[in-house]
C-alpha positions in Angstrom: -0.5 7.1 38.8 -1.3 9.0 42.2 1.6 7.2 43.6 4.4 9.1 41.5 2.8 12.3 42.2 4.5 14.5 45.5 1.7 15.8 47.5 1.6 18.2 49.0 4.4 19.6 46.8 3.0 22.8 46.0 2.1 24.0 49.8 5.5 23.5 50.6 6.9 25.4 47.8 5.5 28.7 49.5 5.4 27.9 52.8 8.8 25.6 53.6 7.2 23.2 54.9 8.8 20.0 54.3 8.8 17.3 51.7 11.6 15.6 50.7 11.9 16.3 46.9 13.4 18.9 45.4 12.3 18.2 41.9 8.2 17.3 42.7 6.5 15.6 40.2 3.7 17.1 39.6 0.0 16.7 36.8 -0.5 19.5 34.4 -4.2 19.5 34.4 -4.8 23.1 31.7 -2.7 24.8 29.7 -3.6 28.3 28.2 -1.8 30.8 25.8 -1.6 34.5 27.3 -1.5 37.1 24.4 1.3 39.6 25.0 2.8 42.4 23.6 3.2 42.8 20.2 6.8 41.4 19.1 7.1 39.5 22.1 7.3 35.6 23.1 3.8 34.2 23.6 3.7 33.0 27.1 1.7 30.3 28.1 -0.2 29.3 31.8 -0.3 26.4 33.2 -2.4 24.9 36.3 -0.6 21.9 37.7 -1.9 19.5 40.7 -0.4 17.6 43.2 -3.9 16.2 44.3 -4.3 17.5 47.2 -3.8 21.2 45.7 -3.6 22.5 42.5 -1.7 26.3 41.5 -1.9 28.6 38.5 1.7 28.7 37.0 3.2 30.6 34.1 5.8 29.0 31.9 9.7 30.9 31.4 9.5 31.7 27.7 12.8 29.7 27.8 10.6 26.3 28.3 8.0 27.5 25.6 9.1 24.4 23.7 8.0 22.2 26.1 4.7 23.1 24.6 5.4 24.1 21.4 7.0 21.1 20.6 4.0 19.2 21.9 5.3 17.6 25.1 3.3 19.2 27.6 -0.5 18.2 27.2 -2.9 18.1 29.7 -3.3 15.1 32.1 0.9 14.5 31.6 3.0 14.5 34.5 6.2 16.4 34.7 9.2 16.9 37.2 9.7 20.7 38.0 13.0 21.5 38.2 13.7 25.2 38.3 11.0 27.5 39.7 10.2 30.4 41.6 6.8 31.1 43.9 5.5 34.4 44.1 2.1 35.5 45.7 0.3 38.4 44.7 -3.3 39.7 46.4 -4.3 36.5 47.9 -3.4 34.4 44.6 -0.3 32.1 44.4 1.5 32.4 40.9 4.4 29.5 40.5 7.4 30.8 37.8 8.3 27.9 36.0 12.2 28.0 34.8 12.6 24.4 33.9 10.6 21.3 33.8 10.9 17.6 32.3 7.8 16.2 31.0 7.7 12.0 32.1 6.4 10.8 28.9 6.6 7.2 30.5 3.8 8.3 32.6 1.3 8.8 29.9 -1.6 10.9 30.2 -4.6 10.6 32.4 -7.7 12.7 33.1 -7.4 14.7 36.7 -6.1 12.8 39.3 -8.6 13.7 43.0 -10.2 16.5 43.6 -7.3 19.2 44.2 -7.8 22.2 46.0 -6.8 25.9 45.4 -3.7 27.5 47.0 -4.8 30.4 49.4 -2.5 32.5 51.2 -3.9 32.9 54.7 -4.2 36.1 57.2 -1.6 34.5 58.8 1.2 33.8 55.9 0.3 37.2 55.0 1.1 39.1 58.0 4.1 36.9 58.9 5.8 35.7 55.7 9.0 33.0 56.0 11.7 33.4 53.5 12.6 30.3 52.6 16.0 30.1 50.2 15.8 26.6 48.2 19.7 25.5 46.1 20.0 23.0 43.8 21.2 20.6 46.4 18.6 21.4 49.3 15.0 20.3 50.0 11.7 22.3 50.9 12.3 23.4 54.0 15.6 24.0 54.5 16.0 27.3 56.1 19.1 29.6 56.7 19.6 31.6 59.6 17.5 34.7 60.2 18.9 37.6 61.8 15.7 39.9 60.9 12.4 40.3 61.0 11.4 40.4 57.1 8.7 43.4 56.2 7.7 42.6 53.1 6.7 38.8 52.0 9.7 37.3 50.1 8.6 33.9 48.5 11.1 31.0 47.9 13.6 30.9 45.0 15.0 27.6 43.1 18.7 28.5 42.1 21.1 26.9 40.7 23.6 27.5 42.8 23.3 28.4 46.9 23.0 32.2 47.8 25.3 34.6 49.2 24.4 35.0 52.8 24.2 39.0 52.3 21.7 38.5 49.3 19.7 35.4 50.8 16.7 35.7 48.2 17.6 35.9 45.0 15.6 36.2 42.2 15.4 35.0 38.3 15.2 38.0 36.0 12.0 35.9 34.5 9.9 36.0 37.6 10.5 39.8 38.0 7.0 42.0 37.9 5.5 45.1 38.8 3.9 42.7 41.5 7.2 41.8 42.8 8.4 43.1 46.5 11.9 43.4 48.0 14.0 41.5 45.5 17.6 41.1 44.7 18.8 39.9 41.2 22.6 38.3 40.5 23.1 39.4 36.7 26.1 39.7 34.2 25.9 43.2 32.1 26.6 42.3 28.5 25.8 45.7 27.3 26.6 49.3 28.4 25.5 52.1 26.4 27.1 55.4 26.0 26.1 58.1 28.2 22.9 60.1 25.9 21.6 63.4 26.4 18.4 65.1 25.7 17.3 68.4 25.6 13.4 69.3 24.5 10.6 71.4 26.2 10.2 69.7 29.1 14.0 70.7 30.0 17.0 68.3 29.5 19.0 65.5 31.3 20.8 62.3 30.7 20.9 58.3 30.7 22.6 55.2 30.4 21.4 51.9 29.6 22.4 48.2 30.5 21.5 45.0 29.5 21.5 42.1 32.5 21.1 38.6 31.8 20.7 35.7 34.4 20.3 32.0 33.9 16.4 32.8 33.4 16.5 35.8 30.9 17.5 39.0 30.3 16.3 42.4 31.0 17.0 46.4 30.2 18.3 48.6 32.9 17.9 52.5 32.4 19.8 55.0 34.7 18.3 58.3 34.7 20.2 61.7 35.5 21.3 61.5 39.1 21.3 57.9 39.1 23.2 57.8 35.3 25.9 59.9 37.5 26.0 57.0 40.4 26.1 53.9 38.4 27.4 55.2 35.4 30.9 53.9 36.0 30.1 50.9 38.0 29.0 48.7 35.8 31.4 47.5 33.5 30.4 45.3 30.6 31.2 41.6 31.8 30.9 42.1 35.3 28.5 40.0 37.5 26.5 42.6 39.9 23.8 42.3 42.7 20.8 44.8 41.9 18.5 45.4 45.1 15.0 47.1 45.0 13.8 49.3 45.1 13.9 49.1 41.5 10.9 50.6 39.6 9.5 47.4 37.1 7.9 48.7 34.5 6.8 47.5 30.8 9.6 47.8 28.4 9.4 50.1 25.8 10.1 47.7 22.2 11.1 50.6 20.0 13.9 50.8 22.6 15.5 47.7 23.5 16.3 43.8 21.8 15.8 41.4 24.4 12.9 39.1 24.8 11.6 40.6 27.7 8.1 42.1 28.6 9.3 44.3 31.4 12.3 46.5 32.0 14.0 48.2 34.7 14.4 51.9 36.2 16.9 52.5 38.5 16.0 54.7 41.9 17.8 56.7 44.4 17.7 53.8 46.7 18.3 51.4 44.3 22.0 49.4 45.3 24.4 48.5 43.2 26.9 45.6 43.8 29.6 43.9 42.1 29.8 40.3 43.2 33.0 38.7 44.5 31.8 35.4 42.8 31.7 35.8 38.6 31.1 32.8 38.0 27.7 30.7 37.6 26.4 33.1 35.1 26.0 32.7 31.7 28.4 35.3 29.7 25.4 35.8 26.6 22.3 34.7 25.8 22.5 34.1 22.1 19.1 32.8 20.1 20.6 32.6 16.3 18.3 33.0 13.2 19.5 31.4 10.3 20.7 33.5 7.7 18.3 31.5 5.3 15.7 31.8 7.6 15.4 35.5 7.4 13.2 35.8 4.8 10.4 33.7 8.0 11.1 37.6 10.1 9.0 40.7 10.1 10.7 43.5 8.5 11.8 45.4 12.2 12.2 42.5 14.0 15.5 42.7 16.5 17.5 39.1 16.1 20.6 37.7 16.6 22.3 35.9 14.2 25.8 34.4 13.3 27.9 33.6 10.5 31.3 33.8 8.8 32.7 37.1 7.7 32.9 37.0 4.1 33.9 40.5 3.1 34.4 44.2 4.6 33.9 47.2 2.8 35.1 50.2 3.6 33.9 52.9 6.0 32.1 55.5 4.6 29.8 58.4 6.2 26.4 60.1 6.6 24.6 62.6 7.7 21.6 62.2 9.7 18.2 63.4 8.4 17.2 64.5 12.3 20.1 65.5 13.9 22.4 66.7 10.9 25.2 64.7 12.5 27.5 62.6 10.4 27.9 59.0 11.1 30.0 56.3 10.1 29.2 53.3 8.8 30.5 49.9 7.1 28.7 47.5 5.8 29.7 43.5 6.0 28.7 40.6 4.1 28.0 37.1 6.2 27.3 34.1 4.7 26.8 30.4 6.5 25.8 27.2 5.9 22.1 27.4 4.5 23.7 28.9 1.3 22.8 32.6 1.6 24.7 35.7 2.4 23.4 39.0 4.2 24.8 42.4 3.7 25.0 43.9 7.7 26.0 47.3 8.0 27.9 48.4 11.7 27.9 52.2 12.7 29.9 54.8 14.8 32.9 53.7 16.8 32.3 49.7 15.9 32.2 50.6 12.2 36.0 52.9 12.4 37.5 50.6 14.6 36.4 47.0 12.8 39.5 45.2 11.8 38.3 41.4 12.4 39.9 39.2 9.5 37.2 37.9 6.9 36.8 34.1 7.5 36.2 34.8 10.9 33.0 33.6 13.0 31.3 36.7 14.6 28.0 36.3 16.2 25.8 39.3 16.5 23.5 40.0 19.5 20.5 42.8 18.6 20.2 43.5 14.6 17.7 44.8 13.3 16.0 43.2 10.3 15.3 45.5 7.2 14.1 44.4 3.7 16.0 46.8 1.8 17.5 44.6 -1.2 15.3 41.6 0.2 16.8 41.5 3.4 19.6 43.2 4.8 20.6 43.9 9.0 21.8 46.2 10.7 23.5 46.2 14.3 21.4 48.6 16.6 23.5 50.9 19.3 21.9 48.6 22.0 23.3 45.3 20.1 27.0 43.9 20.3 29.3 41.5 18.6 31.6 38.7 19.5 34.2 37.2 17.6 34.9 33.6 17.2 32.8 33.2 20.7 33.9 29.9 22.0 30.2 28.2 21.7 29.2 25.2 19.8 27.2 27.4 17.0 31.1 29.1 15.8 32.9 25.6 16.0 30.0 24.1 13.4 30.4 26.8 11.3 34.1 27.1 11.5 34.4 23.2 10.5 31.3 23.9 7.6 33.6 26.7 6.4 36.9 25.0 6.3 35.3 21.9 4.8 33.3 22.8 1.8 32.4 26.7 2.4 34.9 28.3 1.3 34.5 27.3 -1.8 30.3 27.7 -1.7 28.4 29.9 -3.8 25.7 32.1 -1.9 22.2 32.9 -2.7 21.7 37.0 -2.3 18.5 38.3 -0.6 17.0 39.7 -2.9 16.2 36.4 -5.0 15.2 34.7 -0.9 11.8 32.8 -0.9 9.0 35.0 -2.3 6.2 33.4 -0.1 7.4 36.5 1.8 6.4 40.1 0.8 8.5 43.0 0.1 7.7 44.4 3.2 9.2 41.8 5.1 6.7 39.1 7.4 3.7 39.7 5.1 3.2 36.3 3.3 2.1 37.5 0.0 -0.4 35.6 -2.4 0.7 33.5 -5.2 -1.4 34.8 -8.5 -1.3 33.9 -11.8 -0.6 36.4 -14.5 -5.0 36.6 -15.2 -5.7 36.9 -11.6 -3.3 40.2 -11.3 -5.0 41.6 -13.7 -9.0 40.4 -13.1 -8.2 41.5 -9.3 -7.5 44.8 -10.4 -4.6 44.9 -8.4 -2.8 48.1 -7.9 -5.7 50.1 -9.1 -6.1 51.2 -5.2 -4.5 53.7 -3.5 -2.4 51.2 -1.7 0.7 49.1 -3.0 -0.5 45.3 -4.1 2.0 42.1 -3.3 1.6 39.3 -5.2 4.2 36.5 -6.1 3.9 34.8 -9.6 5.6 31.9 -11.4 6.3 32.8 -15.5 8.9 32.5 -17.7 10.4 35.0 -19.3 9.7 35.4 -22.7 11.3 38.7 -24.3 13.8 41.0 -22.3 14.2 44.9 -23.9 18.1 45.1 -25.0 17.6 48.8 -25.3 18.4 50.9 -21.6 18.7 47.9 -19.7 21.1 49.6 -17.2 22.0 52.8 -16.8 25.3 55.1 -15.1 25.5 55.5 -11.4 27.3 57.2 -9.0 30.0 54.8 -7.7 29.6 55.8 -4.5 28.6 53.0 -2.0 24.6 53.2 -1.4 23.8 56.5 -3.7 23.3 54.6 -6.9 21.8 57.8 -8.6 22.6 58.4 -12.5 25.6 60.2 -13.4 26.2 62.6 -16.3 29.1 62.5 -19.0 30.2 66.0 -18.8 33.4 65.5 -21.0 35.2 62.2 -21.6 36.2 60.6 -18.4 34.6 62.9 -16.2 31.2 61.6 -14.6 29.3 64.0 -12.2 26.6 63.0 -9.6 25.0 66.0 -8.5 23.6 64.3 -5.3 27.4 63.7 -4.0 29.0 66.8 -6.0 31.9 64.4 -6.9 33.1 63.5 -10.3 34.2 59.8 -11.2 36.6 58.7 -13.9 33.7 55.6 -14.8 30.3 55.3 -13.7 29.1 52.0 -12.6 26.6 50.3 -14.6 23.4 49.0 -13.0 20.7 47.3 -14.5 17.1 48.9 -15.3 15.1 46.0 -17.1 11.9 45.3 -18.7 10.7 41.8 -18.7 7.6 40.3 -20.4 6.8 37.3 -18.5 4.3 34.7 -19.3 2.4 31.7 -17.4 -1.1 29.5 -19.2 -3.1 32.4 -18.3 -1.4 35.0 -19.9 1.6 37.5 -20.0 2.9 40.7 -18.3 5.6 43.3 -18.3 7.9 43.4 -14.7 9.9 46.1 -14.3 13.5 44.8 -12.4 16.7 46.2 -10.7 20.1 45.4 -10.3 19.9 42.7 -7.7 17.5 40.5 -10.3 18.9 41.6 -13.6 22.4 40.5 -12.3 20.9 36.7 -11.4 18.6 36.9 -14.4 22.1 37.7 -16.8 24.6 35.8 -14.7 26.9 38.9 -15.1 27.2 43.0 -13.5 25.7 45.3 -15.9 29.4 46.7 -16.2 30.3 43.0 -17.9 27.2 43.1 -19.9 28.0 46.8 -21.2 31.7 46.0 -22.1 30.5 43.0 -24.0 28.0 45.2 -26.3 30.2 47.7 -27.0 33.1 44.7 -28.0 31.2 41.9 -29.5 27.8 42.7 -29.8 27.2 39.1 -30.9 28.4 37.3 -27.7 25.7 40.1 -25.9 23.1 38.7 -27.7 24.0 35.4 -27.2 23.4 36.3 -23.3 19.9 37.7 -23.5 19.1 35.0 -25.6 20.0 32.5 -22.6 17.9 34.8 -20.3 15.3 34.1 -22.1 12.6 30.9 -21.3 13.4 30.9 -17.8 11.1 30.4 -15.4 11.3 32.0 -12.1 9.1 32.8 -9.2 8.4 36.9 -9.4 8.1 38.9 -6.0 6.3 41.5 -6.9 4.3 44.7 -5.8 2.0 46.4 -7.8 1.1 50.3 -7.9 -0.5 53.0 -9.8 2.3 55.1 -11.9 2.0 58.6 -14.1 3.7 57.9 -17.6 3.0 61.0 -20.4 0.4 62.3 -17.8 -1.6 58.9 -17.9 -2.0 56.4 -15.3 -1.3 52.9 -15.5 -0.3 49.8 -13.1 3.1 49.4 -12.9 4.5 45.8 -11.6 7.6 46.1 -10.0 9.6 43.0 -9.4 11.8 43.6 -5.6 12.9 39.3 -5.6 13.2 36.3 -8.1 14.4 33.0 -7.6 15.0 29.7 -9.9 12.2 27.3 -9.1 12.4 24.8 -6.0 11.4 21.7 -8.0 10.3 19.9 -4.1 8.2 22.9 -3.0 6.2 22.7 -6.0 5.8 18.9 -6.5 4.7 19.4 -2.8 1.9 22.1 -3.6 0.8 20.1 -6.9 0.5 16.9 -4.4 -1.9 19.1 -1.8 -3.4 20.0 -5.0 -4.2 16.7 -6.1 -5.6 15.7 -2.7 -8.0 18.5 -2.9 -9.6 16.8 -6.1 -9.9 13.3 -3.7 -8.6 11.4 -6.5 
């Protein structure tokens, strides 16, 4: 195997000397998971040898999958075909951008007796730039009309450099570590200009988000420099960025991308736009599912896509904190794993939405909540495009057209209940004995459990009640005189309330039974109708009502539920409140009866 291997591949990576290949072929000899920061990628290190040397590397989240999908193993050989080298207090760390694992090459224990990379007193003191394109070789080496001050390690690019910015670097391989570097980035988000004002004094900022072939990363302009660059960067434009440019660990309450650092602009910091805009990607999409939603942490920041089903209208409120009113407008997506998601769009993007429903939009920084099961919502930071010209919108435009339109969706609120109400918690499947044996809800905390029963008796009397028709108050209305209903919470009056359901269920499974307490989003799929429908029927043909709870009934569904300690006539008792339910996914449970069975070794 030593023969396919380039050595001597790594030396020349970070010194120019010369080898022929500009793809090496390399051994991966460890591989080692890195924990990071909570809500980030998990980032992996990597020591590859080319016999005579071997050099601790660190995998591009973007080629994660090379080892999450069980490719790269140690002892494989693979061909490395984006990268950039950086050197950092005598060690020599390798970015990895892109690689191809040669499965035809097998796997063999460590090939030689490789050596460490060191950077000598030498390299140190007298670096050599080296700028490697797509289309060069180690060792090519463009004219050098300075004496360089800092060390500047070699690039791989895609694409040969401007002259004026010889050394350009991938957004991945930036670092607090990293020394007199210049990025080539598109800004695909610009924020509005905010202000602040506490006891420290008060000033200004603006935020961008850049995004390169390698990744993506968050720009912040503070004060004088929000005054400089303010207007510069325009949303689509391709810019140079120069250090110095402070590199510091992003704050994750603050930004969306994938990203463990972010920058701070300086007073010297310098600002381009390049002549050339193309070669760089326009976004960076990486779609969840709608029906994979219920696999993300309540919080997380996603993107997702799907067809525009319905808009509602815009409506407004007032902010807890700053007393500010907002607008807002909520959307319902749906695409083709049979679910829909209610997203809600604020300020200026929710008065000014007029996209036609059936259209594709992709969204770029939502942020997950599991109000109603799951709903999103587009964060100032985030953006939207609509019908984007990538492969994702033409599939889902063809689904649509095809056999969508026509579709039924699955809401949220009845998604898979192996997740808990508070969103990535994966909550434990009881029976009805085990609730109550396990005491739960007798703690101070809230208990999750999920349960499969069938229902067995649903109470007919106040199974819904009148609500404000307001969009998102929902709080009970009262009849002052015929056809006037007051809500005290918006001080309006409505002709009609609208009916939402308050139910009782008893539920049973072989162990025993239970009362669950549901709301509207469950008593509707539990009915099949609004409470409105239901109501109208009782009060016409009380007969036909019956005939509905009566088809309610013997059901079995899986029960998301959370359990907590309630005061009722000034005693305490557990009250189990059901937040999903869903009809039972007959190949999910003839797949845990058949791990079942194996446990008995029958």
């Amino acid at each position: 195997m030593a023969n396919h291997i380039n050595q001597g591949a790594l030396s020349a990576m970070f010194t120019g000397g010369g080898t022929p290949d500009a793809q090496p072929v390399v051994q991966c000899v460890q591989i080692k998971p890195l924990v990071g920061q909570q809500g980030t990628s998990e980032r992996y290190r990597v020591v590859f040898s080319d016999i005579r040397n071997f050099c601790q590397s660190m995998l591009a989240t973007q080629a994660n999958h090379v080892v999450t999908d069980g490719k790269l193993k140690k002892g494989c050989f693979v061909r490395l075909k984006s990268f950039q080298a950086n050197s950092y207090k005598g060690k020599r760390i390798l970015i990895v951008l892109d690689l191809d694992v040669l499965d035809e090459l097998g796997e063999c224990e460590k090939i030689g007796e490789p050596k460490t990379l060191e950077i000598t007193q030498e390299e140190d003191v007298k670096p050599n730039p080296t700028t490697i394109s797509s289309g060069g070789f180690y060792g090519s080496k463009p004219e050098q009309k300075y004496q360089p001050q800092q060390q500047s390690l070699p690039s791989r690019t895609t694409a040969p450099a401007s002259s004026s910015h010889g050394n350009i670097y991938p957004i991945e391989a930036l670092s607090p570590y990293a020394n007199k570097w210049t990025i080539k980035a598109r800004c695909t988000n610009k924020s509005e200009i905010k202000t602040w004002h506490n006891k420290n004094g008060e000033g200004k900022l603006f935020s961008v988000n850049l995004l390169d072939e390698s990744g993506e990363i968050k720009a912040t302009g503070f004060n004088d420099q929000c005054d400089a660059l303010y207007e510069i960067f325009q949303e689509g434009g391709v810019y140079y960025i120069t250090s110095p440019c402070r590199v510091q660990l992003a704050k994750k309450q603050f930004t969306n991308l994938n990203n463990d650092y972010e920058l701070s602009f300086e007073r010297d910091t310098l600002v381009e736009k390049a002549e050339e805009q193309n070669g760089v990607p326009q976004v960076r999409f990486n779609f969840i599912n709608i029906g994979d939603l219920q696999t993300v942490e309540k919080d997380s920041v996603i993107d997702t896509i799907g067809i525009l089903k319905e808009v509602g209208e815009t409506s407004q409120i007032v902010s807890k904190t700053t007393s500010k009113p907002y607008d807002k407008r909520e959307l319902t997506l749906v695409d083709n794993t049979g679910y829909s998601v209610r997203l809600t769009i604020w300020g200026n993007s929710a008065a000014s939405f007029d996209v036609v429903p059936e259209s594709v939009i992709a969204f770029k920084g939502v942020k997950v909540s599991d109000f109603g099961g799951r709903s999103l919502s587009l964060l100032s930071s985030g953006s939207m495009s609509i019908d984007p010209d990538i492969d994702e919108a033409h599939k889902l435009k063809g689904w649509y057209d095809a056999q969508g339109r026509t579709d039924t969706f699955a809401s949220h609120a009845s998604m898979s209940a192996g997740m808990g109400a508070a969103g990535g918690r994966t909550d434990a499947s009881k029976t009805i004995i085990q609730v109550k044996e396990e005491n739960l809800g007798m703690s101070e905390t809230t208990d999750y459990f999920t349960t499969k029963a069938t229902i067995i008796y649903i109470k007919q009397d106040n199974v819904s009640y009148a609500a404000c028709a307001s969009p998102d108050c929902n709080k009970k209305v009262i009849e002052q005189e015929p056809g006037q209903w007051r809500c005290e919470k918006c001080d309006k009056t409505f002709p009609k309330p609208e009916y939402r359901y308050i139910m009782s269920l008893n539920v049973s499974d072989h162990t025993g039974q239970i009362w669950l307490s549901c709301f509207d989003d469950v008593g509707r799929m539990i009915m099949g109708m609004g409470a409105d429908q239901l109501n109208e029927l009782k009060d016409n043909d009380d007969k036909a009502a019956g005939e509905i709870f009566q088809e309610a009934n013997c059901q079995t569904y899986t029960f998301k539920c959370r359990a907590k300690m309630d005061n009722f006539q000034d005693q305490q008792r557990v009250r189990y409140q059901v937040s999903g339910a869903f009809p039972l996914n007959y190949t999910n449970e003839s797949t845990k009866l058949a791990n079942l069975i194996k446990l008995y070794n029958i």
